[in-house]
VEXTISE-619617 format. One record per residue: x, y, z of N, C-alpha, C, O in turn. Coordinates in steps of 0.02 Angstrom, whole numbers, plus 50000, padded with zeros to 5 digits. Layout:
// VEXTISE-619617
XYZXYZXYZXYZ;...
//
This chain:
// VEXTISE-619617
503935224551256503825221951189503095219751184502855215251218;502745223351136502195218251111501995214151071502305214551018;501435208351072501465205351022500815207850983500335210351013;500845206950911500175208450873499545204050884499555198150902;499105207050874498515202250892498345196350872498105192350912;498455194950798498475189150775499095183050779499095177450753;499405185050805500085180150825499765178150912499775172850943;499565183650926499255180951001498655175650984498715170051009;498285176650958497675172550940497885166950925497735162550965;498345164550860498795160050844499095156250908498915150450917;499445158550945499565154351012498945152751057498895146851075;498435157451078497955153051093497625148751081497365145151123;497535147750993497065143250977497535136750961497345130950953;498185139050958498465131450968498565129951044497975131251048;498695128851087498745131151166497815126751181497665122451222;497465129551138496695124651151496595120651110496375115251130;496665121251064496625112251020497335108051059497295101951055;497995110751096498275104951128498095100951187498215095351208;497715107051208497265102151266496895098551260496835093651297;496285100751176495715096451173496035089851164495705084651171;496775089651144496895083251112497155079051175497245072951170;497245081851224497365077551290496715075251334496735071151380;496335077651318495585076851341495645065751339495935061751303;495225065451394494915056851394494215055651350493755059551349;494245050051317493455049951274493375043851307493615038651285;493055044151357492625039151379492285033851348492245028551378;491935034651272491645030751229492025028651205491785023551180;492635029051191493125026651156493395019051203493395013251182;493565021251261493935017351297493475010851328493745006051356;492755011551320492305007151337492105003151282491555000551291;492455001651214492244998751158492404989951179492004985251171;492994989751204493184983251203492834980151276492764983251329;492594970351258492184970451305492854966351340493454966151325;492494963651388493224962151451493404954151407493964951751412;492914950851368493124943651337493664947151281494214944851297;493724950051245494284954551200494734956351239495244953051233;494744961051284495254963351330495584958251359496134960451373;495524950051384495714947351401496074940051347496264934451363;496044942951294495844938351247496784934451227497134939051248;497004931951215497604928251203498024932151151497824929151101;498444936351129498764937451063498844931451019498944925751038;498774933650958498594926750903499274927550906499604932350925;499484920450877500064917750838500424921250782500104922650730;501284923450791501364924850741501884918350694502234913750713;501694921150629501854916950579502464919650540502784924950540;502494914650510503144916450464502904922550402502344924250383;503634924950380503194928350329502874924350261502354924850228;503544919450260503594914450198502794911550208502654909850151;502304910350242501994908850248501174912250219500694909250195;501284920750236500704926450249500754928150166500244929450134;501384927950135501644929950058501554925650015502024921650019;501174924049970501624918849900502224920149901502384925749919;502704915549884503334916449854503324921049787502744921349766;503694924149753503534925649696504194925549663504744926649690;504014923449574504794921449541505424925949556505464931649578;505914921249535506414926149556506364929649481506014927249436;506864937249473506784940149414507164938549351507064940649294;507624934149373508064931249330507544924549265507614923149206;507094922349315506734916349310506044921149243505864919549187;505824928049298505214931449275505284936449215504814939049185;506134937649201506294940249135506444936049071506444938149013;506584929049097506644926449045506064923049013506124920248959;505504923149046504954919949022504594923548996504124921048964;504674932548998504334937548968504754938148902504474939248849;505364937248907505724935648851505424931248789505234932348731;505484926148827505124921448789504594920948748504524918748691;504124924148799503544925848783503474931648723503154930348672;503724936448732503954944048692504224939148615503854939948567;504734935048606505064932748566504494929848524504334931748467;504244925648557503594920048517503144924248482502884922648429;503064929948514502364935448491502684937248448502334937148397;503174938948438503674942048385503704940448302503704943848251;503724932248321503964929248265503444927448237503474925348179;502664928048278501924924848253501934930548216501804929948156;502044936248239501884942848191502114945948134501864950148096;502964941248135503384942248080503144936848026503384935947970;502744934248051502504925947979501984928547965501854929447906;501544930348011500694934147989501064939447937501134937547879;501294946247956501494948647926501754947347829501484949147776;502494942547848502674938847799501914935747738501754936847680;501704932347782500874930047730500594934847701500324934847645;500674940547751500094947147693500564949847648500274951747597;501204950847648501654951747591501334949147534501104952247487;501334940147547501344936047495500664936747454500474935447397;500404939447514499434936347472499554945747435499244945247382;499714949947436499344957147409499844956447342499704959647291;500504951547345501094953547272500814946847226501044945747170;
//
């Protein structure tokens, strides 16, 4: 059985980029100095802590409500006034 040339090529050139990717980078591995490398893991924290709290939605729909309602009714009286002032 043979294979076509470009299916062969295809396995070689993956076959060499899997090696390049096993390769050591030396510059890489010399970044950290030995006071870092030796350095303590920080503290972990709560999350309640790292987060604001934020409203619950029961709390954050009704105040858009609210809000939505008030805008509503300023616009239904503005409105209402220009009725009055053009008749």
């Amino acid at each position: 059985m043979t294979r076509s040339l470009p299916l062969t090529l295809l396995c070689a050139s993956l076959g060499i980029a899997a090696l390049a990717g096993c390769s050591n980078d030396p510059e890489l591995k010399n970044q950290l100095t030995p006071e870092l490398r030796n350095a303590d893991y920080p503290p972990l924290l709560p999350i309640e802590e790292l987060v604001p709290l934020q409203p619950l939605p029961d709390q954050e729909s009704a105040q858009l409500e609210k809000n939505l309602n008030a805008r509503s009714n300023s616009l239904q009286r503005r409105a209402d006034a220009l009725r009055r002032a053009t008749n």
